[in-house]
C-alpha positions as CSV (number, residue, x, y, z in Angstrom):
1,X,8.9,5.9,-0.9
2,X,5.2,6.2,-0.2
3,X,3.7,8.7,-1.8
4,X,-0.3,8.2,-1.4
5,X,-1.0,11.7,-2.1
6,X,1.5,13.7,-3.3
7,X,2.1,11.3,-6.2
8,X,0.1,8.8,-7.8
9,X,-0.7,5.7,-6.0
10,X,1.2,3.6,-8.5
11,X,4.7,5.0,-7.3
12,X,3.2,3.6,-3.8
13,X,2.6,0.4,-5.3
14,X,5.2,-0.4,-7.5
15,X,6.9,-0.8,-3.8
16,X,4.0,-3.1,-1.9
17,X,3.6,-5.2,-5.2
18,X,7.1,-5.7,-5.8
19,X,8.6,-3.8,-8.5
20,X,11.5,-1.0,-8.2
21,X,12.7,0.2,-5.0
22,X,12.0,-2.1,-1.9
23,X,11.6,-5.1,-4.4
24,X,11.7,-8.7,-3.0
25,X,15.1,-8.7,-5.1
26,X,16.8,-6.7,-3.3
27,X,17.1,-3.9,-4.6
28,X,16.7,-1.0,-2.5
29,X,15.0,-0.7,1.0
30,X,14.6,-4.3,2.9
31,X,15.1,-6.3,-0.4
32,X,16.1,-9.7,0.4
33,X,13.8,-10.0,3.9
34,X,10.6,-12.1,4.2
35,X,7.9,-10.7,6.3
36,X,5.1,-13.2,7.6
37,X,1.9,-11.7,6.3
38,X,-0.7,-10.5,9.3
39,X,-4.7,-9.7,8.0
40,X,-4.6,-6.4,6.9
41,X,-2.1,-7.1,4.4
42,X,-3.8,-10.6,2.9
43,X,-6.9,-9.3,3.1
44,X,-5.6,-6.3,0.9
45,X,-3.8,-8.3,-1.5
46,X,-6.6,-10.7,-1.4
47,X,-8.7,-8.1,-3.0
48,X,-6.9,-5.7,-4.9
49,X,-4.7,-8.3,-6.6
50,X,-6.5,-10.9,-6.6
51,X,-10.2,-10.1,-6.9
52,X,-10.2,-6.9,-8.4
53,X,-6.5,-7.5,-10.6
54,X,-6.2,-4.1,-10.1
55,X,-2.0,-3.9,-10.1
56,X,-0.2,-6.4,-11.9
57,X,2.1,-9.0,-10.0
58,X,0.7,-12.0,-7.8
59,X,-0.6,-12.2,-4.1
60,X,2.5,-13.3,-2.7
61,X,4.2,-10.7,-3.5
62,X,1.9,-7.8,-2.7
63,X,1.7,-9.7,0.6
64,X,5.4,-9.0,1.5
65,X,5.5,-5.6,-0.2
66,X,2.8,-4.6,2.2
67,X,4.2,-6.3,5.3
68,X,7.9,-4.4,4.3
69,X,6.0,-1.3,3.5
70,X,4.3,-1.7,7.0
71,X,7.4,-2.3,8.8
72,X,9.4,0.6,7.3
73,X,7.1,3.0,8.0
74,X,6.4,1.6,11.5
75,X,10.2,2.2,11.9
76,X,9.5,5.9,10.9
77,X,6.6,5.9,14.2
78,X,3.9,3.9,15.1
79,X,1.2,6.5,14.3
80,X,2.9,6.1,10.7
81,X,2.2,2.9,10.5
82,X,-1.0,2.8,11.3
83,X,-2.2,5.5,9.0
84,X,-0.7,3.3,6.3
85,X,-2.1,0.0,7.8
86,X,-5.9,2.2,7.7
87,X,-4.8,2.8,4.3
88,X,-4.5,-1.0,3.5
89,X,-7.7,-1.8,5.7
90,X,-10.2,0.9,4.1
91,X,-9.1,-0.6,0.6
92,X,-8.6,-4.5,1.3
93,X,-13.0,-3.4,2.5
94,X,-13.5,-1.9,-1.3
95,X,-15.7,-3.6,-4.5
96,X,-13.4,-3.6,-7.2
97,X,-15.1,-0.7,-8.8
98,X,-14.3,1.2,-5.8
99,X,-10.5,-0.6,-5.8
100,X,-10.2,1.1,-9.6
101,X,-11.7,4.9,-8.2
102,X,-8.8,4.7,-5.5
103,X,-6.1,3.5,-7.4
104,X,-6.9,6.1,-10.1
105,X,-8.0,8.5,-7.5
106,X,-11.4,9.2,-9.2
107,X,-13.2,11.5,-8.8
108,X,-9.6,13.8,-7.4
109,X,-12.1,15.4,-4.4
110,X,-13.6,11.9,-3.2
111,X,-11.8,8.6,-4.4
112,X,-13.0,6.4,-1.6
113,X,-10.4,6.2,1.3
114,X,-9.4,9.3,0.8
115,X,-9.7,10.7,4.0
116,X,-7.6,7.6,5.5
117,X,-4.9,8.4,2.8
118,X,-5.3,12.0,3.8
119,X,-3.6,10.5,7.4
120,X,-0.7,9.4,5.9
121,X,0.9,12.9,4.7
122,X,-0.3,14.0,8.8
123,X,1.2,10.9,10.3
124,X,4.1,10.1,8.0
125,X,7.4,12.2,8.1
126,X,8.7,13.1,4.5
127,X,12.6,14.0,3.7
């Protein structure tokens, strides 16, 4: 499911926001579960939704997107899900000019929080 750099970013966050697989509907992954929100993911979803508008769907949602993205790939390994929680951090700490560069991954060589997405293929196991 998460796919921050061998796929485009929008794969990766049609999960966190909500829509296809892992969706608050249940379809796919953790569907139906509610996850209490911690920092990281408000203060992502706080920006990147909210301020910025930079994926459709509302704060809520992103909120328990991230927190079930968080906890799957915390069940993979810990270091897993803290690459993807840097992830989070480095962007929730973006202007929304910077939000667009990463989600677009502009330019390819040096979108910003590209070395912390660069941790995730390292920390997270693929199959």
């Amino acid at each position: 499911m998460l796919s921050l750099t061998r796929g485009p970013l929008l794969v990766f966050f049609a999960a966190v926001l909500g829509c296809g697989d892992g969706s608050a509907s249940g379809s796919g992954g953790t569907g139906g579960d509610t996850f209490e929100p911690g920092p990281t993911c408000i203060a992502f979803c706080a920006n990147v939704v909210g301020e910025c508008e930079a994926f459709e769907g509302d704060e809520a949602a992103c909120r328990q997107g991230c927190e079930r993205n968080l906890a799957e790939e915390r069940a993979k390994s810990e270091a897993c899900g803290d690459a993807v929680e840097a992830v989070f951090q480095c962007a929730a700490e973006l202007d929304c000019q910077d939000v667009y560069d990463w989600r677009d991954r502009v330019p390819i060589d040096a979108y910003p929080c590209r070395s912390v997405v660069q941790e995730v293929d390292l920390a997270c196991p693929r199959i």
